[in-house]
C-alpha positions, 0 to 999 in steps of 0.5 A: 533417623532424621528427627524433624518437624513438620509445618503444615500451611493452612492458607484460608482466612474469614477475611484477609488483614490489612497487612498480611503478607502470608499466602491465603485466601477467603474461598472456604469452599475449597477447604475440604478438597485442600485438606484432601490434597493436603493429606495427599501430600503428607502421605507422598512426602512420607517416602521423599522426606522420611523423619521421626515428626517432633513437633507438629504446627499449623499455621496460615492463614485461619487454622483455627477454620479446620473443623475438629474432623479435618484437624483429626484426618490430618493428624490421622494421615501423619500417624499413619504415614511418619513414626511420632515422637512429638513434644509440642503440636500447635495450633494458631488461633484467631480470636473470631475463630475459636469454637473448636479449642476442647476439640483440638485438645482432645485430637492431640494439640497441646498448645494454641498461639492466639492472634491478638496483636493489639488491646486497641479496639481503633488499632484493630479495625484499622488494621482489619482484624475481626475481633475486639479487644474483649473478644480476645482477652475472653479467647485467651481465658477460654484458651488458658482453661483448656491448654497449658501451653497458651502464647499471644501474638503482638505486633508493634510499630502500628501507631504512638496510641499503642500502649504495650504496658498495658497489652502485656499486663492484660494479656500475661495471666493467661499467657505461657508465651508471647511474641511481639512482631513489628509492623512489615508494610509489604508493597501490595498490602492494603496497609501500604496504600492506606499509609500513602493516602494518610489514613494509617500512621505506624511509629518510625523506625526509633519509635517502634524500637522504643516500644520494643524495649518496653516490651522486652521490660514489661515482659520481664517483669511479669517472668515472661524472659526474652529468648529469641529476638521477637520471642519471651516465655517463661521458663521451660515454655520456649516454643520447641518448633520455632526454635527448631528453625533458628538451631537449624534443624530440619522441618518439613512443610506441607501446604501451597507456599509451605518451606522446608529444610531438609537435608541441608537443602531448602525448598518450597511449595508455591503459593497457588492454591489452584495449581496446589489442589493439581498435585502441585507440590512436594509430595509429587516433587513440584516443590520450588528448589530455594537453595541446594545444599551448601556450607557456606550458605549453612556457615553463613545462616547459622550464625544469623539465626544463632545469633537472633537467640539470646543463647547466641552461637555455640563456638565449639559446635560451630568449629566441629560441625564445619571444620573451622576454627571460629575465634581464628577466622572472625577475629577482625570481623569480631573485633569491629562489633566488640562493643556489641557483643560477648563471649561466655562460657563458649558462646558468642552473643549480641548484648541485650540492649543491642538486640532492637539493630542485631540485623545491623551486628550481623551484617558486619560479621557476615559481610566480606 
């Protein structure tokens, strides 16, 4: 049977961030039709897309909003409709969000992901986050008492008063995982208006990549080893599900605006709540097609999402899973970014300090 995971799409939110690009909403009146619905579709997709569930991650959004009941009948209608075999189940957490962590622990969540973004009180409000610094570094001791597992979300590029060194310092004794995302200032977002009319002033390009680096640093120096291009852990607490995603292997979603791969093919839910509460998704097969399978699509995404993971590509895989011969068909490609990159032990890399412009890297290799 086809082992996947499965993401589920919370999209309701106190308050929405200055620069969120992800589907959600505020009206939290919905909450209990949505999570209806929602076990409505896990139940229907049971039959379309059947799979032994690995991993389990709620995302959004606010999921830290579902009450431990809702968080319960969602779990319930998973067990009842997919055979489980799950080793990582995640939840995302706001820091003015979580009252319920023992409550998810008990119903069967083993890790928490927690938005903190920036230490920087002026950095926070600014960019529209509920909590302060204080709140979530209290969020992460609370969360580290409860749960093994504990990861922390950054976001870099916001502004030269950032300091990372001590964001990483403070935040690291009670983390098992972090990640650091840079700032995306998205055409509608508040952010984007709020940069044209000189209120907000994020880091340049160079800038934002400078801070990467002492990212990437600060995190190894406290253990935390960078495996995946915006993702460091210590060692055995890589994020199971997220890497599923970039070994390109199948995961399932559920929720308005949720994405799916599944059987080589990649499809999504659209990001209308109104329309999701109708029966307007998956499980009913509204689901929007991305793309129908396709080797060269799947030649062409595993070499970039392989090549985003510090493993990098496994050759021999490759070559056996697509019938090429990679070090034949590459050889020019590989030779105009040799200085950029290694092969060892079967597996071609991107080298470390050339991680911050490996979209640049993998560009050359894929282009014609």
């Amino acid at each position: 049977m086809t082992e996947a995971g499965l993401y589920i799409h919370i999209p309701f939110c106190k308050k929405r961030c200055n620069y969120c690009d992800f589907f959600s909403c505020t009206d939290r009146d919905l909450l209990n039709d949505f999570v209806d619905e929602l076990c409505n579709e896990i139940t229907l997709c049971g039959s379309r897309f059947p799979a032994l569930i690995t991993t389990v991650y709620f995302g959004g959004g606010t999921p830290s909003l579902l009450s431990p009941e809702q968080v319960e009948k969602i779990f319930n209608t998973i067990c009842n409709v997919y055979p489980m075999q799950v080793e990582e189940s995640t939840i995302e957490v706001n820091p003015s969000s979580d009252s319920y962590l023992s409550d998810y622990k008990k119903i069967g969540i083993n890790r928490v992901s927690i938005g903190v973004q920036t230490l920087n009180d002026d950095l926070l409000k600014s960019i529209g986050r509920l909590h302060t610094a204080k709140k979530a570094l209290s969020t992460l001791d609370k969360a580290r008492n409860i749960f093994d597992n504990v990861s922390a979300d950054l976001i870099l590029g916001l502004n030269k008063s950032q300091d990372i060194v001590d964001d990483v310092t403070k935040i690291q004794p009670f983390v098992t995982h972090l990640s650091g995302y840079m700032l995306s200032v998205p055409q509608r977002s508040v952010i984007k208006k709020m940069i044209k009319d000189k209120l907000f002033f994020p880091t340049s390009d160079d800038e934002t990549a400078d801070q990467y680096d002492v990212l990437t640093d600060t995190c190894r120096q406290f253990g935390l080893y960078r495996y995946e291009t915006s993702n460091y852990s210590r060692l055995g607490k890589e994020g199971i599900h997220n890497s599923n995603y970039w070994e390109m292997k199948p995961y399932i979603g559920v929720g308005p605006s949720a994405h799916s791969y599944y059987n080589g093919r990649r499809y999504y839910n659209k990001n209308d709540l109104k329309e999701y509460l109708l029966g307007h998704h998956s499980g009913n097969g509204l689901e929007k097609v991305e793309r129908k399978h396709s080797t060269e699509m799947e030649i062409m995404e595993t070499i970039m999402l392989s090549l985003r993971t510090v493993k990098g590509l496994n050759i021999s895989e490759f070559d056996k899973k697509f019938s090429v011969d990679f070090m034949r068909d590459y050889a020019d490609k590989l030779d105009s970014v040799k200085k950029y990159v290694k092969i060892k032990n079967g597996r071609l890399s991107i080298l470390p300090q050339y991680f911050s412009v490996q979209n640049s890297i993998i560009i050359s290799l894929l282009s014609d």
